[in-house]
TIROMI-303503 format. One line per field, with one value per residue (C-alpha): z, x, y. Coordinates in Angstrom, 1 decimal. Example, Ala and Ser with C-alpha at 12.3 -4.5 7.8 and 13.67 -1.06 7.14 Angstrom:
% residues 2
up	7.8 | 7.1
east	12.3 | 13.7
north	-4.5 | -1.1
This chain:
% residues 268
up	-5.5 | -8.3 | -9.1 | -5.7 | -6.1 | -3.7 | -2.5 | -0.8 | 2.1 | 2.5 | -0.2 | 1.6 | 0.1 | 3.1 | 6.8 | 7.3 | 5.3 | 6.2 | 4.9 | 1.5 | 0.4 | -3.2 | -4.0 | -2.6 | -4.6 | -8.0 | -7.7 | -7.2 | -9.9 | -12.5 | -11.4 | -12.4 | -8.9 | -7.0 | -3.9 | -1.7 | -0.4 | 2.3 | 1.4 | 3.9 | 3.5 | 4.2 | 5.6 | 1.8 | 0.9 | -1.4 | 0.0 | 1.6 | 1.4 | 4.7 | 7.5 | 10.5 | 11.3 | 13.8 | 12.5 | 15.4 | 15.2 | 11.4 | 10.8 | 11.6 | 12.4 | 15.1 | 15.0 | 12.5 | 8.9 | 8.6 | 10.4 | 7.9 | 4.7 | 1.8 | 2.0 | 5.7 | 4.8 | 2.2 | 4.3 | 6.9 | 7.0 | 7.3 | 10.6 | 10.3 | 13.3 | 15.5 | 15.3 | 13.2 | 10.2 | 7.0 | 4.9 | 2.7 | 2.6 | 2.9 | -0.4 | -1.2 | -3.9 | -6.9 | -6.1 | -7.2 | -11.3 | -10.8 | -9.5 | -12.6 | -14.7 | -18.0 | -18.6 | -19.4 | -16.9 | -16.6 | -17.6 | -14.3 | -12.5 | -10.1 | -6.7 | -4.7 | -3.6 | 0.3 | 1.6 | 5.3 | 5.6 | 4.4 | 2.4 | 5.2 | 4.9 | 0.7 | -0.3 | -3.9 | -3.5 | -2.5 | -5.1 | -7.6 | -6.1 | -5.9 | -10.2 | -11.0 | -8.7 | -10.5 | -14.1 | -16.6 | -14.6 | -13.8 | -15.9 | -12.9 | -10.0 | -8.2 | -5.2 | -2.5 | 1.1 | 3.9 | 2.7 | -0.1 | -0.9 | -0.7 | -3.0 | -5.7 | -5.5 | -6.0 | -8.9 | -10.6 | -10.3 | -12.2 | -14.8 | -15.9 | -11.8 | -10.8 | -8.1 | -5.0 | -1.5 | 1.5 | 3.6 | 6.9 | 8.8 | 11.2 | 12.9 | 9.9 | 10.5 | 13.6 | 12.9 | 10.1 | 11.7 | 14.9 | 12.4 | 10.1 | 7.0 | 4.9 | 1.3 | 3.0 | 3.7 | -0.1 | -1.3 | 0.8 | -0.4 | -3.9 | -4.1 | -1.6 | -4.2 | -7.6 | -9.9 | -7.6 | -9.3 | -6.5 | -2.9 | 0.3 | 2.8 | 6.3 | 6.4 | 9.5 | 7.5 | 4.5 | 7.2 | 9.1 | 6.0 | 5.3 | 8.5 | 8.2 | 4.8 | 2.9 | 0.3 | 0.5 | -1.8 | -4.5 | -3.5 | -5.0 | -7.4 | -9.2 | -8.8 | -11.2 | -8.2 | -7.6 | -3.7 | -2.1 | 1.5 | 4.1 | 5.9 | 6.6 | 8.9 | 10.2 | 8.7 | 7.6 | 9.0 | 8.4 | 10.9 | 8.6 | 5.4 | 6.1 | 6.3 | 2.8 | 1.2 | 2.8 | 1.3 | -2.1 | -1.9 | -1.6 | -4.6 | -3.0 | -5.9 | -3.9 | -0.6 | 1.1 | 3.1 | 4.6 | 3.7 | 0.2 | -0.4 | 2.8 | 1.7 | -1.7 | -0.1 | 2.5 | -0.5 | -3.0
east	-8.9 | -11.7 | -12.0 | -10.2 | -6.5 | -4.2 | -1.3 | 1.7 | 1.6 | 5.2 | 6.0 | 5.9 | 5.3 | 4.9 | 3.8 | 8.2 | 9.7 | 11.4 | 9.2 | 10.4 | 13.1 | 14.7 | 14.4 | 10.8 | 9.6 | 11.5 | 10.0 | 6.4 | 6.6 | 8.6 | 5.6 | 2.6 | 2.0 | 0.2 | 2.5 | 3.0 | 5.4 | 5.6 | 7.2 | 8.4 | 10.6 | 13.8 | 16.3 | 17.3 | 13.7 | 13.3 | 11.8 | 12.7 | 10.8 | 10.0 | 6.9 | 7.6 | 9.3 | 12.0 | 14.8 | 15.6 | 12.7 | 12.9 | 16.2 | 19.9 | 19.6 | 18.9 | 17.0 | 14.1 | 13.5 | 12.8 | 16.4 | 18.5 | 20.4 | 19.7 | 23.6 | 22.9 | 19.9 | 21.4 | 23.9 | 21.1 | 20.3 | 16.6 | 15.9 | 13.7 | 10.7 | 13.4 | 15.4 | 18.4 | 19.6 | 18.6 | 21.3 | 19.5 | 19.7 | 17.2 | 15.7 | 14.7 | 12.1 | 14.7 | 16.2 | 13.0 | 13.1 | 16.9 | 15.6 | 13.9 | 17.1 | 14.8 | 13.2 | 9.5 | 7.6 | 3.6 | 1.2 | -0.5 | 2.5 | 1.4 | 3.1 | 1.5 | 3.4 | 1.4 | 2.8 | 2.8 | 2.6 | 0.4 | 0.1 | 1.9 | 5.5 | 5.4 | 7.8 | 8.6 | 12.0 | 10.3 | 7.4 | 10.0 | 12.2 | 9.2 | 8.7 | 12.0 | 12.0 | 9.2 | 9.9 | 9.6 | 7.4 | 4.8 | 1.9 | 3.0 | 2.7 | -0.8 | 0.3 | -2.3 | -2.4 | -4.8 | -4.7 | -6.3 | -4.1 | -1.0 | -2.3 | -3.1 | 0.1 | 2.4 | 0.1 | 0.2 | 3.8 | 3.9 | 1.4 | 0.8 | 0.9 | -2.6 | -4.5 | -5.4 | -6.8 | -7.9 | -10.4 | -10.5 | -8.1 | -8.3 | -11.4 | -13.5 | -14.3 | -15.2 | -17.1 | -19.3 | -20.0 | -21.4 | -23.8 | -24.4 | -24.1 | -22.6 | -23.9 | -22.3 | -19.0 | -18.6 | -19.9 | -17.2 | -14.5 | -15.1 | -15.6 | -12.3 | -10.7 | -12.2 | -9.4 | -8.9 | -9.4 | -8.9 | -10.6 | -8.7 | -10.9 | -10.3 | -11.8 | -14.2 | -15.9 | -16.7 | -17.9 | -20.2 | -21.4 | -22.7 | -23.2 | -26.1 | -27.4 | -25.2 | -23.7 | -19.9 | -18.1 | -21.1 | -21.2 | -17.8 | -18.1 | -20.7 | -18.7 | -16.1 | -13.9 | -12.1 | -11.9 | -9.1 | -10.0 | -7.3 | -5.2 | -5.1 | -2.4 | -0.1 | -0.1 | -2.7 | -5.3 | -8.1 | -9.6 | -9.9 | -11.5 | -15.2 | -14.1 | -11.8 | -15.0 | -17.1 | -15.1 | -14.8 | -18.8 | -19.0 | -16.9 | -13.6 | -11.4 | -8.0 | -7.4 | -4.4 | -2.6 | 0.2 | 0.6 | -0.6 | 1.3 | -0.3 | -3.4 | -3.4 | -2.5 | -5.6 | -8.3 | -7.3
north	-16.6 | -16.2 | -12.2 | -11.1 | -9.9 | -10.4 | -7.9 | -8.5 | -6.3 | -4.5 | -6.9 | -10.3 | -13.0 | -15.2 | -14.0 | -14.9 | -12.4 | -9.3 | -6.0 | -4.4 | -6.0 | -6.0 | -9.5 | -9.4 | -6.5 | -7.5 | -10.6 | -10.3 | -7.9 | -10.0 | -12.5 | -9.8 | -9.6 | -6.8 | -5.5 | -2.4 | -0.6 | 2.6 | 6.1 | 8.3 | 11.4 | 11.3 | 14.3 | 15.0 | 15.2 | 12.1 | 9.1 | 6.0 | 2.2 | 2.1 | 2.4 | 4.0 | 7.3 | 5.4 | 3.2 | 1.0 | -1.3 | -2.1 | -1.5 | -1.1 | 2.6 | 4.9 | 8.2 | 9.0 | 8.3 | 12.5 | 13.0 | 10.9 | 11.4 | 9.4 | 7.7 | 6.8 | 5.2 | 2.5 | 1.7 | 0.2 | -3.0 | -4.4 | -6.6 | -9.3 | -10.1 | -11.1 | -8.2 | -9.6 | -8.0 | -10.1 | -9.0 | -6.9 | -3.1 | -0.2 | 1.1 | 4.4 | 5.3 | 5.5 | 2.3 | 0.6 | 1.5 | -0.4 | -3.7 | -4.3 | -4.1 | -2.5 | -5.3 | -5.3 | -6.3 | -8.2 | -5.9 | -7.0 | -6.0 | -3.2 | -1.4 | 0.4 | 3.5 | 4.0 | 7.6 | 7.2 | 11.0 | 14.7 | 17.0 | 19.3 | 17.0 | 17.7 | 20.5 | 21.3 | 19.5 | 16.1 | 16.3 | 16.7 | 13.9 | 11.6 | 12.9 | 12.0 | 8.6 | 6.9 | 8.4 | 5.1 | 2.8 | 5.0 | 2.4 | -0.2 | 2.4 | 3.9 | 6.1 | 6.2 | 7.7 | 8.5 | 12.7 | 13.2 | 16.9 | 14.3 | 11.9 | 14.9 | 16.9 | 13.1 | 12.3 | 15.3 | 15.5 | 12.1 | 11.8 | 8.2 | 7.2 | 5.7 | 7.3 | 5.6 | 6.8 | 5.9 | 7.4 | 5.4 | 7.4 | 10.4 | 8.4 | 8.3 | 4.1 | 4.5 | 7.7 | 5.8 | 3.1 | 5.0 | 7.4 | 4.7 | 7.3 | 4.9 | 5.9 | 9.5 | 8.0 | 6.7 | 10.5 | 12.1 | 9.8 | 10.6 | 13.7 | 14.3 | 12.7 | 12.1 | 11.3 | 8.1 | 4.7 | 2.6 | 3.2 | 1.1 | 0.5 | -1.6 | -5.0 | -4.4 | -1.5 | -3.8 | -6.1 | -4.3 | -2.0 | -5.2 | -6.6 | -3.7 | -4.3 | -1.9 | -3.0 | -0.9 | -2.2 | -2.2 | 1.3 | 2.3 | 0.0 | 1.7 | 4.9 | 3.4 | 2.6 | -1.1 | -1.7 | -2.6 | -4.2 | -4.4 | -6.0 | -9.9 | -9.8 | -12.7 | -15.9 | -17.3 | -19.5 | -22.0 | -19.4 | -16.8 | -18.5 | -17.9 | -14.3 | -14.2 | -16.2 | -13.7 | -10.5 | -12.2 | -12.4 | -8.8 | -8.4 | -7.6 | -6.6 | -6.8 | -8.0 | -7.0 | -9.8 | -11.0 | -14.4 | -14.2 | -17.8 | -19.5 | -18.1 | -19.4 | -22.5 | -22.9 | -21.9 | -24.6
């Protein structure tokens, strides 16, 4: 992939596997890979490895992520795409340190910690939960989310944590991309959140930034920031190599996909 990372999206490997599980996640970062995972709060106030709110799609449960103790959560079993249970349980953020056993890992290793929610879910029972949680690996974490208040109260519960965020939600793409303020977007996303080393943007904003002459990515860049460009998603395809080639012209530090293997695979 030259200088473009890739990132295991809800730590999978291959477009096949089930979202976050253990073996997953210990083994891309035994390997010095870079994956993510999702927070969400949970009904004791620390935080469970998974996307969405509701628990029947993903998972053995019923009811919402928000609604459940941490105990009913573990005893849930992931479902893979076809709704069967893969055998392997639900994590929450503490279980993560664990599936390392202590030993050191890559210096490339790196997870990314996405919280799925604001700065309005945080209390001072889950920011010191999410402290305690992460305390040890905090060189091989960055936490990033869509609210930049969120992303600053985590990170300075946890010092050491890198700082991530990402300012394409609540509208913002489509927003930019009908004013055409781009050099304004990258002002507002650094200033909303200027201890952040690593900027996630969605693929068809690089695109069209440079679609009309702006360089995005270059943008950041010379802000100090690496870009993160997302998401790939399904397996991948011959389709989509003029558009991976096209990313990694732009300078694409990180791409975020979901067939990282089958990727590798189609750009030998």
């Amino acid at each position: 992939m030259g200088t473009t990372r890739l990132k295991w999206h809800r730590a999978r490997r291959t477009n096949g596997d089930v979202p976050f599980t253990a073996s997953r996640i210990a083994e891309g970062m035994r390997a010095g890979a870079s994956v993510e995972v999702d927070l969400r709060i949970h009904a004791d106030r620390g935080f469970a490895v998974l996307h969405d709110d509701d628990l029947p799609h993903a998972t053995t449960g019923t009811g919402q992520v928000g609604r459940t103790a941490a105990a009913a959560l573990r005893s849930l079993q992931l479902r893979d795409a076809h709704g069967t249970p893969c055998g392997q349980h639900v994590l929450l953020l503490e279980d993560l340190p664990g599936l390392f056993d202590g030993e050191p890992l890559p210096p490339s290793a790196l997870l990314q910690l996405d919280f799925k929610q604001n700065a309005a879910a945080l209390d001072e029972r889950a920011v010191s939960a999410f402290a305690a949680a992460v305390r040890g690996i905090e060189k091989h974490l960055i936490l990033s989310c869509g609210d930049a208040a969120a992303v600053r109260i985590l990170t300075e519960s946890a010092p050491g944590i890198a700082v991530g965020y990402d300012p394409c939600h609540h509208g913002a793409v489509d927003h930019v991309l009908a004013s055409g303020d781009f050099a304004g977007f990258v002002e507002r996303a650094c200033s909303a959140s200027p201890r952040a080393t690593t900027i996630y943007l969605e693929i068809r904003l690089v695109l069209a930034a440079a679609d009309r002459g702006y360089d995005l990515v270059g943008a950041f860049h010379r802000r100090g920031r690496i870009v993160d460009a997302y998401t790939l998603a399904g397996a991948a395809n011959a389709d989509a190599v003029p558009m991976v080639q096209r990313l990694r012209d732009l300078r694409v530090d990180q791409l975020t996909v979901d067939d990282a293997e089958g990727l590798v695979a189609l750009l030998r």
